[in-house]
C-alpha positions as CSV (number, residue, x, y, z in Angstrom):
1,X,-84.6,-78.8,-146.1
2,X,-87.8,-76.6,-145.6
3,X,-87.5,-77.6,-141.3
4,X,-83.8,-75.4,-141.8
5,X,-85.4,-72.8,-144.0
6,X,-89.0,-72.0,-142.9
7,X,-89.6,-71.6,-138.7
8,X,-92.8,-69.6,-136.8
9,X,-90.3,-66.6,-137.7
10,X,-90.3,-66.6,-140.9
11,X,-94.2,-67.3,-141.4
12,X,-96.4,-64.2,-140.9
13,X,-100.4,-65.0,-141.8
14,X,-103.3,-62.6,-142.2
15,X,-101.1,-59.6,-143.4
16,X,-102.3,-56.4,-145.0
17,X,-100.6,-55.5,-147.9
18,X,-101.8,-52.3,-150.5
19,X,-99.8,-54.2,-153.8
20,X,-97.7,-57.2,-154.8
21,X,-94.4,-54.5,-153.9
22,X,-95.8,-54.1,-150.6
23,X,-96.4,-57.7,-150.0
24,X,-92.5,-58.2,-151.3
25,X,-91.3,-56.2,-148.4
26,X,-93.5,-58.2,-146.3
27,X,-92.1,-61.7,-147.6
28,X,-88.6,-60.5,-147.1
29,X,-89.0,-58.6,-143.9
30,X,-88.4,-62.1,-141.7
31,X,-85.2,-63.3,-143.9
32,X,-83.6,-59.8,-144.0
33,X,-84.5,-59.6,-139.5
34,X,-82.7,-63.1,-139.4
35,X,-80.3,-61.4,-141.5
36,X,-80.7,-64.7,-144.2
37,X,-80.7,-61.8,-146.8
38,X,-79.3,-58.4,-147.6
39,X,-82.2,-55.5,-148.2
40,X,-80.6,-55.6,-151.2
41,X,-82.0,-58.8,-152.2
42,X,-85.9,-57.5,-151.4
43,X,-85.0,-55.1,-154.3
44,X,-83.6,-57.1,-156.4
45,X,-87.0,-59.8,-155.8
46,X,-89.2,-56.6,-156.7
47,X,-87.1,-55.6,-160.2
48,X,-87.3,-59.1,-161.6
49,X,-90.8,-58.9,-161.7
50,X,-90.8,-55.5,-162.8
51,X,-88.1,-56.9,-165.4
52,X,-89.5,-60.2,-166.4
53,X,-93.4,-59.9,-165.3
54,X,-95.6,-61.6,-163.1
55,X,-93.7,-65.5,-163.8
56,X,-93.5,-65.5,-160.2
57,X,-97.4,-66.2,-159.7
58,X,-96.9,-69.6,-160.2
59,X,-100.4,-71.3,-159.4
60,X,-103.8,-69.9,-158.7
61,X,-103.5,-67.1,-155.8
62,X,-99.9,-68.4,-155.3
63,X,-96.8,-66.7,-156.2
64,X,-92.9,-67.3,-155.3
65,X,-90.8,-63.9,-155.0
66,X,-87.1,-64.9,-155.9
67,X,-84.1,-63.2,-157.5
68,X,-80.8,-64.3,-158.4
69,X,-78.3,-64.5,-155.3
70,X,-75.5,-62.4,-156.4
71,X,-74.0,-61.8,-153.1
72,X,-77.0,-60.6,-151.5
73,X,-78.4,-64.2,-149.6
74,X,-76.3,-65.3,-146.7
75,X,-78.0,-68.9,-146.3
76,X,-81.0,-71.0,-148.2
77,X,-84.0,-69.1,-146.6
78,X,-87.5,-69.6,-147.5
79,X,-91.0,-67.6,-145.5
80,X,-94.4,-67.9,-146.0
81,X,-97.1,-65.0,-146.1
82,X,-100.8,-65.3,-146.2
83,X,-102.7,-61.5,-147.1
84,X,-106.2,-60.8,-145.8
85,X,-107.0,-59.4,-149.0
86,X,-105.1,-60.9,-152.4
87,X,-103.2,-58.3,-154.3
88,X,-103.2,-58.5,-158.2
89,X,-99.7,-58.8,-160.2
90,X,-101.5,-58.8,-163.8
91,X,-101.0,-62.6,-163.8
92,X,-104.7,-63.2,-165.7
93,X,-106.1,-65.7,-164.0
94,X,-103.6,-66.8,-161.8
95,X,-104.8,-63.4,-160.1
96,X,-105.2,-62.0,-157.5
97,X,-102.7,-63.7,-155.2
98,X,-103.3,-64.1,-151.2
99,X,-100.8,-66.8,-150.3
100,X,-96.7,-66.1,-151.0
101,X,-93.6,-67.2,-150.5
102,X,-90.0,-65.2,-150.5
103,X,-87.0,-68.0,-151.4
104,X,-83.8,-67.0,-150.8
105,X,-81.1,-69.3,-152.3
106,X,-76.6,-68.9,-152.6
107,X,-76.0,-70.5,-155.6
108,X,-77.9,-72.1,-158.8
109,X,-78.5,-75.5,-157.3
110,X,-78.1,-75.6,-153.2
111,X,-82.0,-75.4,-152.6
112,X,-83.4,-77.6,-155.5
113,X,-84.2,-79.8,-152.8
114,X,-86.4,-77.1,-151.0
115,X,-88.0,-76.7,-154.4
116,X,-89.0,-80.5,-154.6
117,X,-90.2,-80.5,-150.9
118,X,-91.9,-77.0,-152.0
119,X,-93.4,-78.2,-154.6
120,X,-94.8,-81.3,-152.6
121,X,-97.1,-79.1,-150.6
122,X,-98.4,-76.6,-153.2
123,X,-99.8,-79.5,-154.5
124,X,-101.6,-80.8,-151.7
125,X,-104.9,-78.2,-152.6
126,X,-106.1,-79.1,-149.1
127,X,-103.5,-78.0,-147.3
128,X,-103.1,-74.5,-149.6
129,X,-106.5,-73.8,-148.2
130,X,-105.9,-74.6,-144.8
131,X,-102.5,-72.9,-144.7
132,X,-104.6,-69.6,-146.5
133,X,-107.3,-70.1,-143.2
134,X,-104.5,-70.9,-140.6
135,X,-103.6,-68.4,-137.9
136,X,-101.2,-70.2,-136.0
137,X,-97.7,-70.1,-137.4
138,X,-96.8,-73.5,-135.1
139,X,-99.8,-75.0,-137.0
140,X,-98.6,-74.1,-140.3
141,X,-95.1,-75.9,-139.7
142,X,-96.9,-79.1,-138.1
143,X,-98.7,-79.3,-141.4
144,X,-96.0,-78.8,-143.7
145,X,-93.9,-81.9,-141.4
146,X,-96.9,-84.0,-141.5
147,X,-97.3,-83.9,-145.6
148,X,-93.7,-83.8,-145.9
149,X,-93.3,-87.2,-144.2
150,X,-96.0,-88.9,-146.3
């Protein structure tokens, strides 16, 4: 599921962002060129966290923008952003956050399979780091394939 959803694309590494907005744009700005989402959906990403808080940092230096579909995702869609310098959401010590994803999902339950594969990697700590250090997007997807076929 994440080989249809994440592609050199959709990765961008060793981006300069000013704030967690900023870095929002960034995470979106591959799914909205493949036309995956509507701009609308960036948006919406950036008011839930303004709405419900920083529950989108959801590890150490890691955080997940998301929002609900609402007409404004055309496919599952997932990218992957590393910053040069971490941006702070107010998440305590889950702050500040260098490594992001933007997920883009149609419905309540067609990517929980993305999730679980998701999920597989973030807890592979030596990968994080490498994926934070890599500058290759090719490189990233080999690594995600080679943990996901573990």
């Amino acid at each position: 599921m994440i080989y249809q959803a994440l592609s050199q694309n959709t990765i961008l590494l060793n981006e300069s962002a000013v704030d967690w907005r900023e870095a929002a744009k960034k995470a979106g700005g591959p799914l909205l060129d493949n036309q995956s989402i509507k701009k609308e959906y960036i948006a919406d990403m950036i008011e839930s966290v303004h709405e419900f808080g920083p529950y989108i940092v959801i590890a150490p230096g890691i955080a997940l923008f998301h929002a609900r579909p609402e007409g404004n995702v055309n496919e599952i869609c997932l990218s992957l952003l590393t910053l040069e310098k971490p941006v702070e959401f107010g998440a305590g010590d889950k702050d500040p956050v260098d490594l992001l994803f933007a997920l883009g999902a149609v419905d309540h339950d067609s990517h929980l399979q993305l999730m679980a594969e998701l999920m597989k990697i973030l807890k592979d700590s030596r990968l994080i780091e490498r994926i934070r250090t890599a500058t290759d997007a090719n490189k990233v997807l080999e690594m995600i394939k080679k943990k996901l076929e573990e």
